[in-house]
C-alpha positions as CSV (number, residue, x, y, z in Angstrom):
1,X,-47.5,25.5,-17.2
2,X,-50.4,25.0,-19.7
3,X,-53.9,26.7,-18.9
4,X,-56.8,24.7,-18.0
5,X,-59.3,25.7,-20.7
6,X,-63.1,24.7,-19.6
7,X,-64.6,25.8,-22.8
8,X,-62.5,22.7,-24.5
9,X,-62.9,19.9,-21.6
10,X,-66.6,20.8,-22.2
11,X,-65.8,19.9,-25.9
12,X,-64.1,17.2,-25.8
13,X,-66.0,15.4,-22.7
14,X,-69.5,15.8,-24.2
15,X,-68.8,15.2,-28.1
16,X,-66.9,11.9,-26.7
17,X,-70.3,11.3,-24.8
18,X,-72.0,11.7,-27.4
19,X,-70.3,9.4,-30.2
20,X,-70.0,6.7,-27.3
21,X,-73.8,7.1,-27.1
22,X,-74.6,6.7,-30.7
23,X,-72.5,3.7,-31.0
24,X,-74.3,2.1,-27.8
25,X,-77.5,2.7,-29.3
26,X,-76.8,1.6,-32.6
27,X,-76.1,-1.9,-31.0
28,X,-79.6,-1.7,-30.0
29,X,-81.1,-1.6,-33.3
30,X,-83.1,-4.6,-35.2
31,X,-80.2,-4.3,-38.0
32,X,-77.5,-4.5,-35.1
33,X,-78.2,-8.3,-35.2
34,X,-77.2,-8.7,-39.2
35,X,-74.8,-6.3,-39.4
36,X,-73.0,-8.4,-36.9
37,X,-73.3,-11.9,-38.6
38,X,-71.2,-10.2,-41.4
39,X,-67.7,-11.1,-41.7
40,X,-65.9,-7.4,-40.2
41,X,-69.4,-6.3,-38.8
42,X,-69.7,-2.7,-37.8
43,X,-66.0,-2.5,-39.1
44,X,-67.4,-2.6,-42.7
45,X,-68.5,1.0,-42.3
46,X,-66.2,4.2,-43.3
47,X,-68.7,6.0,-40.3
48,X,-68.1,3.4,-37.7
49,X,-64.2,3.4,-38.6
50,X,-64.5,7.1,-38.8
51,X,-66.6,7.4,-35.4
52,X,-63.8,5.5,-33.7
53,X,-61.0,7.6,-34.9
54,X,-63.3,10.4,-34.1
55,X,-63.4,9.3,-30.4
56,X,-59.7,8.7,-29.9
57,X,-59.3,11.9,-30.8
58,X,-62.0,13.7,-28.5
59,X,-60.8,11.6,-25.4
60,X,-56.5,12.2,-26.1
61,X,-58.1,15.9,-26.5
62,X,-59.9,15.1,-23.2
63,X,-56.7,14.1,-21.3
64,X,-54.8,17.0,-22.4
65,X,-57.1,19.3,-21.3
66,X,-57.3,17.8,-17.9
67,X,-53.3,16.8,-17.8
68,X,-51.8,19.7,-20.1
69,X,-48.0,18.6,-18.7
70,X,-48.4,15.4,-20.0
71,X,-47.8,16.9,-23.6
72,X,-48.0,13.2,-25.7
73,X,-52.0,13.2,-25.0
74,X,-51.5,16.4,-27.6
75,X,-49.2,14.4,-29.9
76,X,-51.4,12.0,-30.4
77,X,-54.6,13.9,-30.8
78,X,-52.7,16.1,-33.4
79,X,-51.9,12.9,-35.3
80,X,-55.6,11.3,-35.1
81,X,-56.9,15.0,-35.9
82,X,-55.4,14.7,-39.4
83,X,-57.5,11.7,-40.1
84,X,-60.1,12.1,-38.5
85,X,-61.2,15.4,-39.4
86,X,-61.5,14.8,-43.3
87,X,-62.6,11.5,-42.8
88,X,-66.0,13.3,-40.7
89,X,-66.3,16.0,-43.5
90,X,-66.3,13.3,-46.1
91,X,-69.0,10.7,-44.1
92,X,-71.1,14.0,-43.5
93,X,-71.2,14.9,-46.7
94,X,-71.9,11.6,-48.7
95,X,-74.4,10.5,-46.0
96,X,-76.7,13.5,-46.0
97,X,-76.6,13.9,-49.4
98,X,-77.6,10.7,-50.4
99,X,-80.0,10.6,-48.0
100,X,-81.7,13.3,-49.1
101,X,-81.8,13.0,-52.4
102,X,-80.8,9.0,-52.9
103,X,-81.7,7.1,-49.1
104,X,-81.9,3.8,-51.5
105,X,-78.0,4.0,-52.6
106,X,-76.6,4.5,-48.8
107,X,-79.2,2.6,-46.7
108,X,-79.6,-1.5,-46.7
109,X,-83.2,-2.5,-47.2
110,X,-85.8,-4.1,-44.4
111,X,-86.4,-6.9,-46.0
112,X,-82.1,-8.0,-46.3
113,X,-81.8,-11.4,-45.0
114,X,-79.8,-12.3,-42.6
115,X,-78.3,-15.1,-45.1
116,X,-75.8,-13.7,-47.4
117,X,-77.1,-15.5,-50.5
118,X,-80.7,-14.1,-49.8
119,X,-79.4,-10.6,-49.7
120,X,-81.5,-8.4,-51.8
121,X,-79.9,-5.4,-53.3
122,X,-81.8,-2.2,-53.2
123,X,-83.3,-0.8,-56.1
124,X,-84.3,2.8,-57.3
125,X,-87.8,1.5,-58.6
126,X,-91.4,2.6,-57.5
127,X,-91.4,-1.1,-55.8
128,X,-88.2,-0.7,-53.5
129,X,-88.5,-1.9,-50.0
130,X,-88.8,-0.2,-47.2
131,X,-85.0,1.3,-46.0
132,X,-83.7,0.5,-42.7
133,X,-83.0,3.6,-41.3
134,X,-81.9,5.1,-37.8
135,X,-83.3,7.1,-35.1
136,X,-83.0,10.7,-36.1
137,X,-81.1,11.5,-32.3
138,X,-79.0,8.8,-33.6
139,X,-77.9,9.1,-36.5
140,X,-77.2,12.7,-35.4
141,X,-74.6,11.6,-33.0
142,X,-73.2,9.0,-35.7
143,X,-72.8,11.3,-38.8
144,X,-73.4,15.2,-37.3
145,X,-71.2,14.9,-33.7
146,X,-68.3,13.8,-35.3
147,X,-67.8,16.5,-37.6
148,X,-69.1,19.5,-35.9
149,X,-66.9,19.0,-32.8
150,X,-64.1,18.3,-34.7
151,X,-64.2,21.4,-37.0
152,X,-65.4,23.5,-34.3
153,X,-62.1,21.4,-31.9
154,X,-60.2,22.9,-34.8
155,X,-61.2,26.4,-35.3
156,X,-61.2,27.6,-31.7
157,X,-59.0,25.6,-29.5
158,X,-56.3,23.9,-32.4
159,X,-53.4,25.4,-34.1
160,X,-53.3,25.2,-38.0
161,X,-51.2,22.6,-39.3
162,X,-47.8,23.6,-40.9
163,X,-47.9,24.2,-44.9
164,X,-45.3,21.1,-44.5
165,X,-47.8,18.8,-42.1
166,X,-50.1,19.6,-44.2
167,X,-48.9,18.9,-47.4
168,X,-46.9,16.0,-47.0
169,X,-48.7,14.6,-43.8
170,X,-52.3,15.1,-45.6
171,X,-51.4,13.5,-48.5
172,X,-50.0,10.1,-47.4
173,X,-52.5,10.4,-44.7
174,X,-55.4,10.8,-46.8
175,X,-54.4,8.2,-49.8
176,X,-53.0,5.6,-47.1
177,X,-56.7,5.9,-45.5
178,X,-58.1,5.7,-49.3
179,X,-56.2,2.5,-50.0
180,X,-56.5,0.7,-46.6
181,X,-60.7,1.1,-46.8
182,X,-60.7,0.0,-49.9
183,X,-59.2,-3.0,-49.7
184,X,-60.5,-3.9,-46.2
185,X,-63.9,-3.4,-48.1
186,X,-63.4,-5.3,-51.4
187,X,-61.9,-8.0,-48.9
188,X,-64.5,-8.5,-47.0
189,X,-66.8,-8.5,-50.3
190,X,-65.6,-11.4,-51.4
191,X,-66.8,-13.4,-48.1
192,X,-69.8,-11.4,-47.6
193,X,-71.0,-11.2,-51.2
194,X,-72.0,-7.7,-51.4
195,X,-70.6,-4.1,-49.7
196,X,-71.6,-2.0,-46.3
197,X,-73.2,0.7,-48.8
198,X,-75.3,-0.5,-52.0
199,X,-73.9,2.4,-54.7
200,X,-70.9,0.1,-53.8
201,X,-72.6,-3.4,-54.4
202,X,-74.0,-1.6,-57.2
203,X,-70.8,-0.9,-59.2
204,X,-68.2,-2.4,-61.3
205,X,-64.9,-2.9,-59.6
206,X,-63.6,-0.1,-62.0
207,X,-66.0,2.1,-60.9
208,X,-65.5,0.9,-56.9
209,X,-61.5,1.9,-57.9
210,X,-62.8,5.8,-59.1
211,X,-65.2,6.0,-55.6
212,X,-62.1,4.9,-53.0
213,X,-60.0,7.4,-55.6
214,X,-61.8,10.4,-55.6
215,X,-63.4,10.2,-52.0
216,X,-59.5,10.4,-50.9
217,X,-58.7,13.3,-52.8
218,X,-62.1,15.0,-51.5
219,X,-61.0,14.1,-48.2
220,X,-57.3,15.6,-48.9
221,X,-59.0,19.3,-50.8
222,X,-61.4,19.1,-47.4
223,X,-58.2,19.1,-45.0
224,X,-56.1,21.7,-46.7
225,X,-59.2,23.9,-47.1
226,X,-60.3,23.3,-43.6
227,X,-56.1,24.5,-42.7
228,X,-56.1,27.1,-44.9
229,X,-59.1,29.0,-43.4
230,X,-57.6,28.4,-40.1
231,X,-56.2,31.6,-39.0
């Protein structure tokens, strides 16, 4: 029989917590309201669909700590984990940075209206509105949680993935993902009249094409990097 491990219940139970937490208290939020009145709502959002795949994945690893005998919980969190792990590494990265160094090309500004045709589209001038942004607590458990317990799920209580899962799995995995956000995205475009993140509104749909293209192959490198360094 299968050890209990505490150190990985521990894991899984409070990095669940904590994404469940972030979502609850983003519902709370004066944008909640807007976001909602747009057709796919939250689901718009590569961190919202990523927090959710994130989730399934701590509670499935949550269940097979607790029932180790009941070895599909594993199956399934070994499935999710491929997704969800480069899917973190890539929100992570592309939120943080452009909130660092470009807050106006990731977050909507105050003034958006809730009507679609009054939507005004941030701008990178002196005279750009105010940004909407999110508690720091947060946006910690939103776009930090997911990643660092995942990576840290990974390193210390998961076993690498096979060069053959990896390969072949990663790839479909990755460019499915790619092409399945990008069209849910553009499809919802066209009824909202702009996209979740402005550097998107902002763009040509050539241009839309090379950001859905290259995010999956940084999301493919990230996963066989991550594997590789797995010992």
């Amino acid at each position: 029989m299968s050890s209990f491990n505490v150190k990985a219940v521990i894991l899984h139970g409070t990095a669940a917590s904590v994404m469940a937490w972030g979502f609850t208290k983003l519902q709370q939020l004066p944008a909640d309201k807007w976001i909602r009145q747009q057709k796919g709502g939250h689901s718009q959002y590569l961190t919202i669909l990523g927090l959710g795949i994130a989730w399934l994945t701590m509670v499935f690893g949550f269940g097979a700590d607790l029932l180790p005998a009941v070895t599909v919980f594993r199956r399934i969190k070994r499935t999710l984990f491929m997704i969800a792990m480069p899917i973190a590494v890539v929100v992570s990265s592309i939120y943080w940075g452009l909130l660092l160094f470009a807050p106006d090309m990731i977050l909507q500004p105050v003034n958006v209206s809730i009507n679609p045709d009054q939507i005004s589209v941030p701008s990178s001038s002196d005279m750009a509105p105010n940004l909407w942004r999110i508690p720091l607590p947060v946006d910690l458990a939103l776009h930090a949680s997911p990643v660092i317990s995942l990576v840290v799920d990974f390193f210390f209580f998961e076993v690498k993935y096979s060069r053959r899962e990896a390969v072949s799995g990663g790839f479909a995995v990755c460019n499915i993902a790619g092409l399945v956000y990008g069209s849910w995205v553009e499809w919802l475009a066209t009824y909202n009249g702009f996209f979740p993140y402005p550097f998107l509104t902002e763009n040509t749909p050539a241009v839309r094409i090379g950001i859905y293209t290259v995010v999956s192959y940084v999301a493919l490198f990230t996963f066989w990097a991550l594997n590789a360094l797995h010992a």
